[in-house]
N, CA, C and O atoms as CSV, one atom per row, in Angstrom:
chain,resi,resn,atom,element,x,y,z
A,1,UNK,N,N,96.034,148.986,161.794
A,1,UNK,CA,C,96.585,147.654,161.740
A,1,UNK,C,C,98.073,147.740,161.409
A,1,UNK,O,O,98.469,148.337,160.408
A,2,UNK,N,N,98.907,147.117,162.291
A,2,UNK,CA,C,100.178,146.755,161.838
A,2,UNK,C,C,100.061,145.556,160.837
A,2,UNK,O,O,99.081,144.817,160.735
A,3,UNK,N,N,101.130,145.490,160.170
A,3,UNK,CA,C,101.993,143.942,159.816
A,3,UNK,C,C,103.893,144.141,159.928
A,3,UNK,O,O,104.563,145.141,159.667
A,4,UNK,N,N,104.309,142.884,160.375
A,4,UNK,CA,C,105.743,143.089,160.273
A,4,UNK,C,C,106.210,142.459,159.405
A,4,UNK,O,O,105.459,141.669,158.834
A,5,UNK,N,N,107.585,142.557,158.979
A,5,UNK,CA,C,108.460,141.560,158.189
A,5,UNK,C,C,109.778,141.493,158.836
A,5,UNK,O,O,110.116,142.384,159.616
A,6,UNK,N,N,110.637,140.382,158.534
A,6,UNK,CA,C,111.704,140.576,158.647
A,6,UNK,C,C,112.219,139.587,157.344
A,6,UNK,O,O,111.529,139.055,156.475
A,7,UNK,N,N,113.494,139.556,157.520
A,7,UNK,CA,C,114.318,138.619,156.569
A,7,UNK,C,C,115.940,138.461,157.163
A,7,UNK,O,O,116.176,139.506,157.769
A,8,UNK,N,N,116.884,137.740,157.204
A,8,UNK,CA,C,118.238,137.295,157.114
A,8,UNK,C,C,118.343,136.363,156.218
A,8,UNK,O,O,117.643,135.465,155.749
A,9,UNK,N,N,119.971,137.030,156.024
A,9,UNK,CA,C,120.598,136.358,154.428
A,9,UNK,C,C,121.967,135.830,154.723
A,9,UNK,O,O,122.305,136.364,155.779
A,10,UNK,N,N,122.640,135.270,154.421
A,10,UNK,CA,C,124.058,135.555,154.593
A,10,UNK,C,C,124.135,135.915,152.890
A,10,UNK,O,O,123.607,135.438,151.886
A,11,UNK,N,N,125.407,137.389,153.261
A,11,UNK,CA,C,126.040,138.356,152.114
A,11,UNK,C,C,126.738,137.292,151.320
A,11,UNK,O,O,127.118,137.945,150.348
A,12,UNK,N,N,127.042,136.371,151.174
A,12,UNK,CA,C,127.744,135.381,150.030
A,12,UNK,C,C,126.990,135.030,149.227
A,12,UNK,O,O,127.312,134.025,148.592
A,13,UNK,N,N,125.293,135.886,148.815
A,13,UNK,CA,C,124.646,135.032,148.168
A,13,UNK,C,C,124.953,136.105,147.197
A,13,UNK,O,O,124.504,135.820,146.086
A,14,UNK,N,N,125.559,137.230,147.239
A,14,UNK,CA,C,125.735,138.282,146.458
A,14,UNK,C,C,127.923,138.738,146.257
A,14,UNK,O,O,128.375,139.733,145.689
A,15,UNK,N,N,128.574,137.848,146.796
A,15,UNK,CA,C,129.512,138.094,146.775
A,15,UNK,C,C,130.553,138.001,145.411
A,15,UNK,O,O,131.489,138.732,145.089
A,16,UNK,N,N,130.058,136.950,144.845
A,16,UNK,CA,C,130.354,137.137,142.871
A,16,UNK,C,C,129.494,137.726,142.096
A,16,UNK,O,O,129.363,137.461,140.901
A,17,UNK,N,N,128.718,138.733,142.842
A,17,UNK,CA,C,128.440,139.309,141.739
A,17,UNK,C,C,128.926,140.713,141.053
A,17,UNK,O,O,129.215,141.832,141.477
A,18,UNK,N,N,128.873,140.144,139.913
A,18,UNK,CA,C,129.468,141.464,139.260
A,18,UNK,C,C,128.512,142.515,138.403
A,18,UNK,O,O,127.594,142.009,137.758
A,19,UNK,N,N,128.681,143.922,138.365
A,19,UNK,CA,C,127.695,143.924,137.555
A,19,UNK,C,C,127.714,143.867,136.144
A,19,UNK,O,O,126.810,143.292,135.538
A,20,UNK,N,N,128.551,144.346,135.631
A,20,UNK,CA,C,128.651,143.932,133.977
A,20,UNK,C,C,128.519,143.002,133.579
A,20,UNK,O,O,128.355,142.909,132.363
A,21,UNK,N,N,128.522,141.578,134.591
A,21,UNK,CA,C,128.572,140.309,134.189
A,21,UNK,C,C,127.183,139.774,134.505
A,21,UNK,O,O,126.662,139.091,133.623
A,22,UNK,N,N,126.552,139.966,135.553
A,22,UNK,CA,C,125.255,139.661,136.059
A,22,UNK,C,C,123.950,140.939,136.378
A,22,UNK,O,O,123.099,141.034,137.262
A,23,UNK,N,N,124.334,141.868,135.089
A,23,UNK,CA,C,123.419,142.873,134.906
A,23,UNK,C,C,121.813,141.987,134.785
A,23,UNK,O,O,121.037,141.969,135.741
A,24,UNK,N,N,121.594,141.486,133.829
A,24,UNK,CA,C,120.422,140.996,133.624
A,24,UNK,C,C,119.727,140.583,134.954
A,24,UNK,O,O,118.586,140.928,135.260
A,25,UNK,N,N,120.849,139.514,135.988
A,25,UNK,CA,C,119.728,138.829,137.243
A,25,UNK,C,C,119.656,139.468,138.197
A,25,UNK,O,O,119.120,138.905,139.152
A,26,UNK,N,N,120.275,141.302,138.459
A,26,UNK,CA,C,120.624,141.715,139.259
A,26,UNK,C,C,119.214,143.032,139.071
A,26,UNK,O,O,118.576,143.540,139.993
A,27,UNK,N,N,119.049,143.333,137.387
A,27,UNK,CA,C,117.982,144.592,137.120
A,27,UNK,C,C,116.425,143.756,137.786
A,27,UNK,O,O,115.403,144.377,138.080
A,28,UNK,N,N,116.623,142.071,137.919
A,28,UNK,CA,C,114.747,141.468,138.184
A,28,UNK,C,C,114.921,141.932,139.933
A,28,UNK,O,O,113.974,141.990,140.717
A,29,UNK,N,N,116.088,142.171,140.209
A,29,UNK,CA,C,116.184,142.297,141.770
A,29,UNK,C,C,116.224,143.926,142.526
A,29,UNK,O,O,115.588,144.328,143.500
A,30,UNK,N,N,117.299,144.699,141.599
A,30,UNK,CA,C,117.298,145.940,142.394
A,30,UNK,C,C,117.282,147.147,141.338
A,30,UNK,O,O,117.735,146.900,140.220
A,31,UNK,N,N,116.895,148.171,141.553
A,31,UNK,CA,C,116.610,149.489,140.854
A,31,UNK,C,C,117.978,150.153,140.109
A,31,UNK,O,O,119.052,149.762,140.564
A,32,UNK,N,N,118.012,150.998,139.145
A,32,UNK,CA,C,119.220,151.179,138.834
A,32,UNK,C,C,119.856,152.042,139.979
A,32,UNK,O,O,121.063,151.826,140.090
A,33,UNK,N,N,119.252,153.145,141.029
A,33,UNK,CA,C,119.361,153.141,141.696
A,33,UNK,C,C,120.556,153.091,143.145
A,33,UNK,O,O,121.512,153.670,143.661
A,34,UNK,N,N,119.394,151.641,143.296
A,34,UNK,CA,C,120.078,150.985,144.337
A,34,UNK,C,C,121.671,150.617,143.702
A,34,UNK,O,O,122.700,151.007,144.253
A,35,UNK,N,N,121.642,149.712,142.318
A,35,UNK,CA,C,122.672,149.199,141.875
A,35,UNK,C,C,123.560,150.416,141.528
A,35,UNK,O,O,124.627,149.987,141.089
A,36,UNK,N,N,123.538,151.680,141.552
A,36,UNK,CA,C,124.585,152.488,141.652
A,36,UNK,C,C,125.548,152.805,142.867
A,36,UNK,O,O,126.744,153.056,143.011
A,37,UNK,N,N,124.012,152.618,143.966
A,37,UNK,CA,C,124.662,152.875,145.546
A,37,UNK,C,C,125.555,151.798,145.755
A,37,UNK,O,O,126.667,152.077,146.202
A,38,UNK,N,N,125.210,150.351,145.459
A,38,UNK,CA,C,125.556,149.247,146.241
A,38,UNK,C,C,127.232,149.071,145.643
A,38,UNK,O,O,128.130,148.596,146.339
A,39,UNK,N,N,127.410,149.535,144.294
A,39,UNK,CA,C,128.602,149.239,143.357
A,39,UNK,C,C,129.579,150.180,143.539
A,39,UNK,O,O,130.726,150.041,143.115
A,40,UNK,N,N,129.047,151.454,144.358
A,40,UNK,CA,C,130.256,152.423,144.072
A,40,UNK,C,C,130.884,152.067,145.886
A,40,UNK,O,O,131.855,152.615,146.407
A,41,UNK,N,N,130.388,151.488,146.240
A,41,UNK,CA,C,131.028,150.627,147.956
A,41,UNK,C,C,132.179,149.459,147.540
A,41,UNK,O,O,131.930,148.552,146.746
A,42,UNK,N,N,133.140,149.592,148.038
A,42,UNK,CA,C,134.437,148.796,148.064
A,42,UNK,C,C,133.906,146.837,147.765
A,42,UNK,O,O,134.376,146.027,146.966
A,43,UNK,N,N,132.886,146.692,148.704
A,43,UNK,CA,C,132.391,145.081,148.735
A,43,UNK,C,C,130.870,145.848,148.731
A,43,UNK,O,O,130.386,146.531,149.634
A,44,UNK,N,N,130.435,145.593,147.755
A,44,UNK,CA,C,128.888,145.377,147.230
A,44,UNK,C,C,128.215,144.411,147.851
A,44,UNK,O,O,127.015,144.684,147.849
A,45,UNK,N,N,128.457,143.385,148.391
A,45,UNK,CA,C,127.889,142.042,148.750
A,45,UNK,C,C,127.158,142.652,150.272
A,45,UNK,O,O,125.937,142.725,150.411
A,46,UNK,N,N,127.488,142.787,150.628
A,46,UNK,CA,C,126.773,143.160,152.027
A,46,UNK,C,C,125.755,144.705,151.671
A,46,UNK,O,O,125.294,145.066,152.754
A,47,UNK,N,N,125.565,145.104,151.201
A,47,UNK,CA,C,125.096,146.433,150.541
A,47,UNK,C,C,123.860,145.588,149.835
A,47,UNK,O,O,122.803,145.508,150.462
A,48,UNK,N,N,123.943,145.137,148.912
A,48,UNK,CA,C,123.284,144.192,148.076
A,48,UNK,C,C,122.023,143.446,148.538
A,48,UNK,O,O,120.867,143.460,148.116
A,49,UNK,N,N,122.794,142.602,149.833
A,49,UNK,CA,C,122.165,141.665,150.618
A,49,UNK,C,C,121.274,142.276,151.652
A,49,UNK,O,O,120.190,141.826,152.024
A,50,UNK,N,N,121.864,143.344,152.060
A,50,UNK,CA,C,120.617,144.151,153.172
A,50,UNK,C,C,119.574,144.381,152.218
A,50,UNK,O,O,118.572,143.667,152.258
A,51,UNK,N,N,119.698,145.392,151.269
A,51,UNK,CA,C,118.486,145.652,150.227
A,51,UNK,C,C,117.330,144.786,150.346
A,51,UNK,O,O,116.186,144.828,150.798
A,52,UNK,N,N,118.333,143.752,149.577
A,52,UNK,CA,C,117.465,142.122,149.009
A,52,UNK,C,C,116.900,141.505,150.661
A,52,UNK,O,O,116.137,140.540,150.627
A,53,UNK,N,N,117.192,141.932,151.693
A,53,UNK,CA,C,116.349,141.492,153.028
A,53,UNK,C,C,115.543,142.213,153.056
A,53,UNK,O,O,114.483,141.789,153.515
A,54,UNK,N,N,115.590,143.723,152.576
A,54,UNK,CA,C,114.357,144.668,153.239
A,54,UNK,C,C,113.579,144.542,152.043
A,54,UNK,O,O,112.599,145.246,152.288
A,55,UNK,N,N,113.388,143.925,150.563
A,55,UNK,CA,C,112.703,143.833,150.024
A,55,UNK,C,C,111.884,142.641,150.038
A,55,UNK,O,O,110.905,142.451,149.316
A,56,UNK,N,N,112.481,141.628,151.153
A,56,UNK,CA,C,111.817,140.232,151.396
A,56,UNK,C,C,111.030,140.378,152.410
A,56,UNK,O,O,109.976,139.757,152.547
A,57,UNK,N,N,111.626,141.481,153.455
A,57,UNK,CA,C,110.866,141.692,154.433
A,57,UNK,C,C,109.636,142.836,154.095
A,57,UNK,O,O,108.704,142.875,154.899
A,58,UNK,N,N,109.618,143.581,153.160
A,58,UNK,CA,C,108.393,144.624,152.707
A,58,UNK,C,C,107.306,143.058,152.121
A,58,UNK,O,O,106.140,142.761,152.377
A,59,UNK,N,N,108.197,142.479,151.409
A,59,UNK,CA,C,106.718,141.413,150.781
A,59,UNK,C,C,106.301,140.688,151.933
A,59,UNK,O,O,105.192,140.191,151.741
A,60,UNK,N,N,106.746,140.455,152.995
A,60,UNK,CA,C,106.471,139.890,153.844
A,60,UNK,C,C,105.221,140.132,154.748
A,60,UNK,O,O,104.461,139.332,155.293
A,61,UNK,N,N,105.268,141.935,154.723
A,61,UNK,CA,C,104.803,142.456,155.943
A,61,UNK,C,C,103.211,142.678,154.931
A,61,UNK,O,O,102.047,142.710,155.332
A,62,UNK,N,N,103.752,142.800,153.562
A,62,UNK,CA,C,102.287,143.089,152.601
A,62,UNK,C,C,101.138,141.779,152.409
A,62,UNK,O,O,99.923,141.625,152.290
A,63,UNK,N,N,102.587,140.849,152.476
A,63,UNK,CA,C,101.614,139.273,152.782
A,63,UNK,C,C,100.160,138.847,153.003
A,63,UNK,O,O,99.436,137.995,152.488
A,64,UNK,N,N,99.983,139.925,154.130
A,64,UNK,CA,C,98.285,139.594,154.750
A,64,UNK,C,C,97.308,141.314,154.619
A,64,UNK,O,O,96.417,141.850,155.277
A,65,UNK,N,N,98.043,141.639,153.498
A,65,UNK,CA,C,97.611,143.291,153.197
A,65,UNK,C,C,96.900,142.811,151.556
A,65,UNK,O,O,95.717,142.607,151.284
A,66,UNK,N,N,98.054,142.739,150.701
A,66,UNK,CA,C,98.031,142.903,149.421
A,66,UNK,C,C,97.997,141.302,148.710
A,66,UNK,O,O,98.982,140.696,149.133
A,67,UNK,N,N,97.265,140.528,147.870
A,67,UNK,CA,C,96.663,140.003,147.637
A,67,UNK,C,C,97.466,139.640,145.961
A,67,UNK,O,O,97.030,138.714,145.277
A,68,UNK,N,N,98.301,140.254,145.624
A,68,UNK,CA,C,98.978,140.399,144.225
A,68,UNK,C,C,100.620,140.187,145.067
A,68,UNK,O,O,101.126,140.565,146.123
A,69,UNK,N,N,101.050,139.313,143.818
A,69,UNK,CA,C,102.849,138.999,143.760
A,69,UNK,C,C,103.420,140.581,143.910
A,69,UNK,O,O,102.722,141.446,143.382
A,70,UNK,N,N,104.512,140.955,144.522
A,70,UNK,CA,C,104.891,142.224,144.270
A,70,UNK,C,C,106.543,141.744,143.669
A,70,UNK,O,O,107.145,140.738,144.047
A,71,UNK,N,N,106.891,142.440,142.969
A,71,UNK,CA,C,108.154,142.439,142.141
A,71,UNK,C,C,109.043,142.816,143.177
A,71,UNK,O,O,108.742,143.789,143.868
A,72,UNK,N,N,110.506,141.951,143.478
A,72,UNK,CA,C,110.935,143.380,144.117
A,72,UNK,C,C,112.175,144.485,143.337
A,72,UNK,O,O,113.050,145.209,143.812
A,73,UNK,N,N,111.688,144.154,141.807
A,73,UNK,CA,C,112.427,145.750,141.890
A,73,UNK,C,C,110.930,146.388,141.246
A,73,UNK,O,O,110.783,146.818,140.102
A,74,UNK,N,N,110.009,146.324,142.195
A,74,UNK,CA,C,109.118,147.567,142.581
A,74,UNK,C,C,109.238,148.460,143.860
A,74,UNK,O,O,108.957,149.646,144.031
A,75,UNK,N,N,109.790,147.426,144.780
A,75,UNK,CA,C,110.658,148.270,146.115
A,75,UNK,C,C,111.990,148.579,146.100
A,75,UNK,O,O,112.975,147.852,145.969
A,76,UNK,N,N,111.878,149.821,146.261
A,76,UNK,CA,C,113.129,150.237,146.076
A,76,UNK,C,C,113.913,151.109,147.259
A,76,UNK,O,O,113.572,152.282,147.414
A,77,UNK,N,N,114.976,150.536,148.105
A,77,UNK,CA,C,115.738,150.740,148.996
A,77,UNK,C,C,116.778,152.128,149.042
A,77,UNK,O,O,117.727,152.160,148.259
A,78,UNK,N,N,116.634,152.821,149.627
A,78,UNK,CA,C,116.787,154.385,148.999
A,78,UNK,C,C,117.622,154.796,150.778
A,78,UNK,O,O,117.417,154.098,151.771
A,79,UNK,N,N,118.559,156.096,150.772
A,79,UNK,CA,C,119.094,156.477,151.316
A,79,UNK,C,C,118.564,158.141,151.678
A,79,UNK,O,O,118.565,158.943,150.743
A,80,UNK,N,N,118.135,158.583,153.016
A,80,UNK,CA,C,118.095,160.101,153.205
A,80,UNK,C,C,118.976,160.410,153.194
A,80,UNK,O,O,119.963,159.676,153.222
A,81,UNK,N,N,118.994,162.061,153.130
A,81,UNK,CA,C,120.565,163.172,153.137
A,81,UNK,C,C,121.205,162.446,154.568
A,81,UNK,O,O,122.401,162.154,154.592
A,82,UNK,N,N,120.218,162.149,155.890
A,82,UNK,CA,C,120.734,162.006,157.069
A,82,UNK,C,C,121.362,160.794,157.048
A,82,UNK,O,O,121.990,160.521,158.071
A,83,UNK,N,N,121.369,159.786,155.937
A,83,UNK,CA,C,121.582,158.200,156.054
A,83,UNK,C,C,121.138,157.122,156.572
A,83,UNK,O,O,121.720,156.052,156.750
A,84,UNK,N,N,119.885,157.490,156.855
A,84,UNK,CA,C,118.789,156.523,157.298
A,84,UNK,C,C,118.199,156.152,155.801
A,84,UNK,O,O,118.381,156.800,154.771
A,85,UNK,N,N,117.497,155.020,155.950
A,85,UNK,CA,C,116.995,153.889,155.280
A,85,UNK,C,C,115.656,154.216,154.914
A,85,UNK,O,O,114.916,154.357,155.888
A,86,UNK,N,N,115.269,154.335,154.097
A,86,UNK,CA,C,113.738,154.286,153.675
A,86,UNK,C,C,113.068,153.696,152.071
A,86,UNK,O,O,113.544,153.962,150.967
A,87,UNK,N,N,112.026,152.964,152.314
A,87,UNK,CA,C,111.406,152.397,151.247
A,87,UNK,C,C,110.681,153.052,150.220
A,87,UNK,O,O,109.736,153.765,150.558
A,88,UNK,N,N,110.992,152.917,148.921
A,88,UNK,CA,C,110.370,154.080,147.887
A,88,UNK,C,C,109.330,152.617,146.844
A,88,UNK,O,O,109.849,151.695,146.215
A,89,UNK,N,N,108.191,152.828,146.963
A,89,UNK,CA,C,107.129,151.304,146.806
A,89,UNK,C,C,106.945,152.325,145.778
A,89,UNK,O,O,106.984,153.550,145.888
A,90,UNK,N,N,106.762,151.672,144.878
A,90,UNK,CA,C,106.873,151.710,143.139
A,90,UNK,C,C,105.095,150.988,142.595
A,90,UNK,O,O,104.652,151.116,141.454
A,91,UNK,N,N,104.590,150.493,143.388
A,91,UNK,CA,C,103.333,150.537,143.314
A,91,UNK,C,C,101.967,151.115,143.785
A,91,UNK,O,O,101.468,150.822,144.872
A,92,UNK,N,N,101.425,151.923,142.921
A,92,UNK,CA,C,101.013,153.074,142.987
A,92,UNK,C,C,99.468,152.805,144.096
A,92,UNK,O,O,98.794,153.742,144.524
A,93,UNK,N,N,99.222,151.542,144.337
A,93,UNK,CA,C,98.314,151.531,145.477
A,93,UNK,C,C,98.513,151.459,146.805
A,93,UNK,O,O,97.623,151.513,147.654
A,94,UNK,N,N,99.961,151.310,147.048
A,94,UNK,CA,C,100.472,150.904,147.728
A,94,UNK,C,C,101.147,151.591,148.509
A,94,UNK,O,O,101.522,151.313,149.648
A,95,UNK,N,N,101.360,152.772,147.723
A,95,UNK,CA,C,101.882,154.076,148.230
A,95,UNK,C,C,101.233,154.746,149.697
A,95,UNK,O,O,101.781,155.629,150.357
A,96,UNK,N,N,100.140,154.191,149.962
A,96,UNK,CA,C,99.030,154.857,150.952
A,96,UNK,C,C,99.758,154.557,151.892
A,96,UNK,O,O,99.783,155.436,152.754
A,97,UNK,N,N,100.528,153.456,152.156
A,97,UNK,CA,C,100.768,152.778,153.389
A,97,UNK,C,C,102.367,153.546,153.996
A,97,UNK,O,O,103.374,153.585,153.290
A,98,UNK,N,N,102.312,154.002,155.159
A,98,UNK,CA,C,103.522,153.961,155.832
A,98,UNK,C,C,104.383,152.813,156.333
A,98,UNK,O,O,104.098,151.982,157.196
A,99,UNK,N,N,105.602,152.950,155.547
A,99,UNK,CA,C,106.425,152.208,155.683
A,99,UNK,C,C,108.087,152.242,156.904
A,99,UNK,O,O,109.187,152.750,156.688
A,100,UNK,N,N,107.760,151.752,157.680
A,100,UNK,CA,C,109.145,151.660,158.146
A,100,UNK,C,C,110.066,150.829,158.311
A,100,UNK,O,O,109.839,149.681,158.693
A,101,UNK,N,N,111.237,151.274,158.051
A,101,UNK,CA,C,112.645,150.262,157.935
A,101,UNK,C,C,114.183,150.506,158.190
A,101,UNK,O,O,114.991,151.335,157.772
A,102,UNK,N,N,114.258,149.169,159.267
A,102,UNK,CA,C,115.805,149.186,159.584
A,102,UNK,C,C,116.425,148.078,159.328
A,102,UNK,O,O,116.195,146.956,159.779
A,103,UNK,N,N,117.659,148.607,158.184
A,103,UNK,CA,C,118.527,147.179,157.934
A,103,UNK,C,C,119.347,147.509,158.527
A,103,UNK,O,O,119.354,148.682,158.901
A,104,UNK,N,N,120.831,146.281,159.024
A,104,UNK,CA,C,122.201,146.418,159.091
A,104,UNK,C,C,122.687,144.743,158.658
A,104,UNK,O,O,122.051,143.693,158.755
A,105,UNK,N,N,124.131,145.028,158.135
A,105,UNK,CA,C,124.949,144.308,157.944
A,105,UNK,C,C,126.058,144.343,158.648
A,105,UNK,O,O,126.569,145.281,159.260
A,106,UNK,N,N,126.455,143.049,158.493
A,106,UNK,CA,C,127.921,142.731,159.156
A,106,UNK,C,C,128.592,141.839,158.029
A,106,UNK,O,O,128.071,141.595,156.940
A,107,UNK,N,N,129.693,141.440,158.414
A,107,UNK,CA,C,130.953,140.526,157.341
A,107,UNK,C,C,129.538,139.537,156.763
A,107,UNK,O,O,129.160,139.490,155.593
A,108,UNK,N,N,128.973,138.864,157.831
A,108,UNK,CA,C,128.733,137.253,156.813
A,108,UNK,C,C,127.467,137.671,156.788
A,108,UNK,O,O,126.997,137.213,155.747
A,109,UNK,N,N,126.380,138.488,157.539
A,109,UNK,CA,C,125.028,138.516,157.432
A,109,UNK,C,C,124.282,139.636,157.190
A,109,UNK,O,O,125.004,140.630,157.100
A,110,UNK,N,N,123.130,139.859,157.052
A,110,UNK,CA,C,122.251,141.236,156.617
A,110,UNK,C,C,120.860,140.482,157.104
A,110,UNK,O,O,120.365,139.356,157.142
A,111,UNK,N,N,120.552,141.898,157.461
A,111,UNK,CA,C,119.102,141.512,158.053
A,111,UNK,C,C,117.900,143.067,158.025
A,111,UNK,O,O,118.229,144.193,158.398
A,112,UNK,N,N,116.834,142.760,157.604
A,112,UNK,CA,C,116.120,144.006,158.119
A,112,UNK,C,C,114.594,143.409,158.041
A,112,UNK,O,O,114.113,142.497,157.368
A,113,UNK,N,N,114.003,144.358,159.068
A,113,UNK,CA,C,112.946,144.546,160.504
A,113,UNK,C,C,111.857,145.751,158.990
A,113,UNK,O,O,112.376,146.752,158.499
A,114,UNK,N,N,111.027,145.466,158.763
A,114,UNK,CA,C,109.994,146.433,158.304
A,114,UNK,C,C,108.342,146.187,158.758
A,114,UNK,O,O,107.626,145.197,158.610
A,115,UNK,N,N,108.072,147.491,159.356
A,115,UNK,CA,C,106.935,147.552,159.448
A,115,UNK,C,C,106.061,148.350,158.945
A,115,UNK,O,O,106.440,149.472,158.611
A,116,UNK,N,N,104.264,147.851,158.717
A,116,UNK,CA,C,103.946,148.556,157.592
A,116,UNK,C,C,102.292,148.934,158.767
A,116,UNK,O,O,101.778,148.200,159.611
A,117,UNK,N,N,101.877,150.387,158.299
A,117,UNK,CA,C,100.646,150.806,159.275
A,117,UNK,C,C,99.819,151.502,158.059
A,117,UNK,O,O,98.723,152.019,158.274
């Protein structure tokens, strides 16, 4: 069985954020992690905002799978040596499932496509 997800955002929903200033609403959202990758990038906001799509789009695709709220900083948006995109699911039943995922961003938008088998 497949399921898909997707999500689009526009990146301004993340463009004041700072992290020293909005540590607290930023740790219910992304891994320390991610928030190292996304902060050491010139504009964080588009970095940020793809994440926060592929973690809308993983709950999405679990929707008609998994039966429980999933957190999303239980998904966590992770980088290979090659620079491809892959999902690291932080819930340990959940782990069974193959996950695939492609985000990209541009200036005003972010979007990502996940599918789960």
């Amino acid at each position: 069985m497949l399921n898909i997800g997707v999500d689009i955002e526009d990146n301004s929903r993340f463009e004041d954020k700072v992290l020293e200033k909005d540590i607290k609403f930023l740790k219910k959202i992304f891994t320390q992690n991610e928030l190292e990758y996304c902060f050491k990038n010139k504009t964080p906001a588009p970095h940020l905002c793809a994440r926060y799509c592929a973690k809308e789009a993983v709950v999405k695709a679990f929707s008609n799978i998994y039966n429980k709220l999933i957190p999303y900083s239980k998904i966590e948006i992770l980088k290979n040596d090659n620079g491809s995109v892959f999902v690291n699911i932080l819930i340990e039943e959940l782990k069974k499932y193959k996950i695939q995922l492609s985000i990209s961003h541009e200036k005003e938008k972010s979007i990502a496509f996940v599918i789960i088998e």
